[in-house]
C-alpha positions in Angstrom: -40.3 -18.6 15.2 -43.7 -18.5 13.2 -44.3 -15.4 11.6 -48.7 -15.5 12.3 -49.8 -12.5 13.8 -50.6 -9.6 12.4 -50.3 -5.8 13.1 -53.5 -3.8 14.0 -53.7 -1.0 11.0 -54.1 2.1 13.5 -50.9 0.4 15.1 -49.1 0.2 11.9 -50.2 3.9 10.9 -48.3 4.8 14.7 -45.0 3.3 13.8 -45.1 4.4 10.2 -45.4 7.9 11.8 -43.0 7.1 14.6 -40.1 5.6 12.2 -40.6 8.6 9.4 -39.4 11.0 11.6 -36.2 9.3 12.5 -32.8 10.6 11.0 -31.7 7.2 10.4 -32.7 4.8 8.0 -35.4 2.9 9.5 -37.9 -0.1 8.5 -40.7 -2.5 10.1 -41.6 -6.1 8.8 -44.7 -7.7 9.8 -44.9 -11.3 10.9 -45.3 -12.4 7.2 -42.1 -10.7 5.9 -43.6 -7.9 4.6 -42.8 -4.1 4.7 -45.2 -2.1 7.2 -42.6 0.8 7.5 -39.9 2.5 5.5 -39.1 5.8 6.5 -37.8 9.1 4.5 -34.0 8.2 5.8 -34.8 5.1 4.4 -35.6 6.4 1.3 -32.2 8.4 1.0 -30.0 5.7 1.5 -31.2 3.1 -0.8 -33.3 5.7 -2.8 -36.3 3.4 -2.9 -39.0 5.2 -2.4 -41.9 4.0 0.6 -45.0 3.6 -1.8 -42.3 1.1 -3.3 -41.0 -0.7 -0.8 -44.6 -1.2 1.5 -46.5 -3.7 1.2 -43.8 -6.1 -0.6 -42.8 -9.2 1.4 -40.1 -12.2 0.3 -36.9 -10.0 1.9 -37.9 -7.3 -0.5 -35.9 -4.8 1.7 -32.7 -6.6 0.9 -32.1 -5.9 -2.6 -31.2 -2.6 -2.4 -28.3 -3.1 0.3 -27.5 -6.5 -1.2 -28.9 -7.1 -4.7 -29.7 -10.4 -3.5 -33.0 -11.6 -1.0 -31.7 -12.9 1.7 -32.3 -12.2 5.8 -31.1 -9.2 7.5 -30.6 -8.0 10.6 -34.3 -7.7 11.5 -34.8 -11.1 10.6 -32.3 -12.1 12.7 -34.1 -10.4 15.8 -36.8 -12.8 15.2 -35.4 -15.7 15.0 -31.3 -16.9 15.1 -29.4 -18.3 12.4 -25.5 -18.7 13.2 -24.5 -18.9 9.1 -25.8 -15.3 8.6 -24.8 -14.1 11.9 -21.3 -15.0 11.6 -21.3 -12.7 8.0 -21.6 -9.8 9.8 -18.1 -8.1 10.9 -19.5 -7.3 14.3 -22.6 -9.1 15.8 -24.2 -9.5 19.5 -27.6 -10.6 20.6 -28.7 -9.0 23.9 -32.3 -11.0 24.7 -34.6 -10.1 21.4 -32.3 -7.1 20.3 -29.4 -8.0 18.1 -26.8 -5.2 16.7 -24.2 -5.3 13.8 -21.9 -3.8 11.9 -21.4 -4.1 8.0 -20.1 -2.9 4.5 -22.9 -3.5 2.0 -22.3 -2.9 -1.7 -25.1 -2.2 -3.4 -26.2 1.1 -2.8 -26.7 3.5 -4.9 -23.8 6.0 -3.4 -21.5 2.7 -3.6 -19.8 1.0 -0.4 -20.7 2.0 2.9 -19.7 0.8 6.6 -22.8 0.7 8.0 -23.9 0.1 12.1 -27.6 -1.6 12.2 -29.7 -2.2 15.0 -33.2 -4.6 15.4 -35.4 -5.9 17.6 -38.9 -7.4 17.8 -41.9 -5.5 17.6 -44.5 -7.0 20.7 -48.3 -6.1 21.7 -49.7 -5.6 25.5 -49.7 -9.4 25.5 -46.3 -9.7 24.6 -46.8 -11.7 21.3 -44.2 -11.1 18.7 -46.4 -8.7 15.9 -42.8 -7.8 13.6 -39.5 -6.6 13.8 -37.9 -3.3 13.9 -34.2 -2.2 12.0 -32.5 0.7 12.1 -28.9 1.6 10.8 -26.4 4.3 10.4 -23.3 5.5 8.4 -20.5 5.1 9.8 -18.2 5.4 7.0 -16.7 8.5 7.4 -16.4 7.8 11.0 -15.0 4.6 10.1 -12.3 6.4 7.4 -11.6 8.7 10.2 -10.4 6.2 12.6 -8.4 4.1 10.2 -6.3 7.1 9.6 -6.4 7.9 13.1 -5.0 4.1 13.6 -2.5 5.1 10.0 -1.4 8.0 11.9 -0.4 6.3 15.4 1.6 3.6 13.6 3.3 6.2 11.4 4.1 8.3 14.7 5.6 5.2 16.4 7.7 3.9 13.7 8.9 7.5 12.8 10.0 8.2 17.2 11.7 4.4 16.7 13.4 5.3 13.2 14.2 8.5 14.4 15.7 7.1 17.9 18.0 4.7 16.1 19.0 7.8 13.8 20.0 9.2 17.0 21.7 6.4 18.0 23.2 5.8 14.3 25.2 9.5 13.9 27.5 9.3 16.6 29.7 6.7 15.1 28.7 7.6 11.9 30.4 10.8 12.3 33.5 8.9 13.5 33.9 7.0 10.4 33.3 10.3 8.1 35.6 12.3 9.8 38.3 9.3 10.4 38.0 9.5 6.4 38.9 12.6 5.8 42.0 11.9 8.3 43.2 8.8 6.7 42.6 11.1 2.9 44.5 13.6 4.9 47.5 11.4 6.3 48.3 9.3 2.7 48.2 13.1 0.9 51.4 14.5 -0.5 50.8 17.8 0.3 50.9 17.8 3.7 54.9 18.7 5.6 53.8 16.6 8.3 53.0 13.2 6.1 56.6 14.0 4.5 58.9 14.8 8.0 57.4 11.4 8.8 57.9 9.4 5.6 61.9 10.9 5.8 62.1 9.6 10.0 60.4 6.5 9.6 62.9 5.7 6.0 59.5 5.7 4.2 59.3 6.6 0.3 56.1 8.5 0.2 55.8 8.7 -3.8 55.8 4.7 -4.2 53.4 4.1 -1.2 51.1 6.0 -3.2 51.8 4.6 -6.4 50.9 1.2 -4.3 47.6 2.9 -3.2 46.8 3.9 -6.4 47.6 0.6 -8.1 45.3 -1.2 -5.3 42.6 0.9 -5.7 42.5 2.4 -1.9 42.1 5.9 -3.0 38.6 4.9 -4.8 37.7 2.7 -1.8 37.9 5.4 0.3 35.6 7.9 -1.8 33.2 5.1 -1.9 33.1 5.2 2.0 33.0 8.8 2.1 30.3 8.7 -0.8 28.1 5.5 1.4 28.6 8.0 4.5 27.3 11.1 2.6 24.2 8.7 2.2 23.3 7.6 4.7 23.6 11.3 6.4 21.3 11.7 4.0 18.6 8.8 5.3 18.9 10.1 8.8 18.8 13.8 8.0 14.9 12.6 6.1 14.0 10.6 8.9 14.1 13.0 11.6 12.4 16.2 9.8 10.0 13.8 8.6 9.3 12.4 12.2 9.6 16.3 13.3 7.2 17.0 10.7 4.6 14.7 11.6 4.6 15.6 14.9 4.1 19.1 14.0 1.5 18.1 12.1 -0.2 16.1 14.3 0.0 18.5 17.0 -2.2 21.3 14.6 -4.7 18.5 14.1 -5.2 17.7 17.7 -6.3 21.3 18.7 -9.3 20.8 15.7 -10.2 17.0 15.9 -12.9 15.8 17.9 -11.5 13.2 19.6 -14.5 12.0 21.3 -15.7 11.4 17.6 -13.0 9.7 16.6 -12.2 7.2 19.7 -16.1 6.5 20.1 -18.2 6.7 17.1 -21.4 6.5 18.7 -22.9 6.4 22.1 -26.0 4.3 23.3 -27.4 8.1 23.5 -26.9 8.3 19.8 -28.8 4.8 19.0 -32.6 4.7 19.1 -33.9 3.4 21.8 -35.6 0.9 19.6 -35.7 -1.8 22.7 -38.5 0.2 24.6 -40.8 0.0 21.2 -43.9 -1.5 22.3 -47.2 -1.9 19.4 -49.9 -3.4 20.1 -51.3 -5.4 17.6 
């Protein structure tokens, strides 16, 4: 769509005004391209200052998010353009208001995951007289969530670990003790292995000289010794599954949950669609 008609000045004055007092960073673009409106949140984010950034045209107001001119969101309010729309991580059109989300580089306080909203600017006779964009931070809220996601996964696979754990000790503890009872039952100290060895015509001090010779006495401490290991393993992964949930359970009663399942509301976004200047 052409960009040829202009702003009225006393209208441009009004949404200068308007978009200054706004807590999020918020700019205006004529039908040229060029800068009519950057506001003081504006200013903070990309620390650009307005007498800097008004009045300059040629996507100007994309160097500081980008380095680079090129079209942004506002732009895209005017007029389509699938390449740059399918860049953004998130993007819908909803008749002339179009909403994104983003992680830009360039700013000066580094990467940020940013939400952005546009639409067109119109007069009384419904002629197209700019465009409109505002956007938001949303990288803490972003950082929040992803450890909120970290979290969930951790607490799943920790309740499945420590359910086969469960699962895991009963005949684990058969084998350990059935150990110590074979250990027990080839020992020379016991009367009971002896009263045996003399009924059954067995002689006890060469079957254990075969043992010996074969190695079974070292197998077994390895068994005992793999046991003792993986006693171990289970032991970790059910404090640290009891652990979590502990921990969890603290953080619940002070996290906002509403904050973190829903990072913003159409109540917290401008109601930049009912903007109406006349030109």
């Amino acid at each position: 769509m052409n960009r040829t008609i202009g702003m009225a000045p006393q209208r441009q004055e009004q949404l200068f005004q308007i978009s200054d007092f706004l807590p999020d960073a918020t700019w205006a673009i004529d039908t040229s391209g060029t800068v009519i409106a950057w506001n003081k949140a504006a200013e903070e984010l990309t620390g650009v200052k307005s007498e800097d950034m008004v009045g300059k045209g040629n996507f100007e107001y994309s160097l500081p998010f980008y380095g680079a001119r090129r079209p942004m969101l506002i732009d895209l309010s005017i007029a389509s353009d699938q390449e740059q729309e399918e860049g953004y991580e998130y993007f819908s059109r909803t008749n002339d208001v179009v909403e994104a989300t983003m992680f830009v580089t360039h700013l000066p306080v580094g990467g940020l995951f940013l939400w952005a909203k546009a639409r067109n600017l119109v007069d009384d006779s419904g002629a197209i007289t700019g465009a409109i964009e505002t956007v938001r931070d949303l990288t803490e809220i972003k950082h929040r969530q992803e450890i909120t996601i970290q979290m969930e996964k951790t607490r799943v696979t920790g309740g499945l670990a420590a359910g086969v754990a469960h699962h895991i000790n009963n005949p684990l503890g058969v084998i350990m003790q059935n150990i110590q009872n074979i250990e027990r039952r080839i020992s020379g100290s016991l009367t009971a292995n002896d009263r045996v060895a003399a009924e059954t015509g067995l002689d006890f001090e060469k079957m254990q000289h075969y043992l010996k010779q074969r190695g079974i006495f070292e197998l077994l401490e390895m068994i005992s010794a793999a046991g003792m290991r993986v006693t171990d393993i289970i032991t970790r992964l059910t404090d640290t599954h009891a652990t979590f949930h502990t921990g969890a359970d603290h953080a619940s009663r002070h996290e906002d949950k509403t904050t973190l399942n829903k990072p913003f509301t159409n109540k917290d976004r401008h109601e930049s669609s009912h903007i109406n200047i006349a030109g």
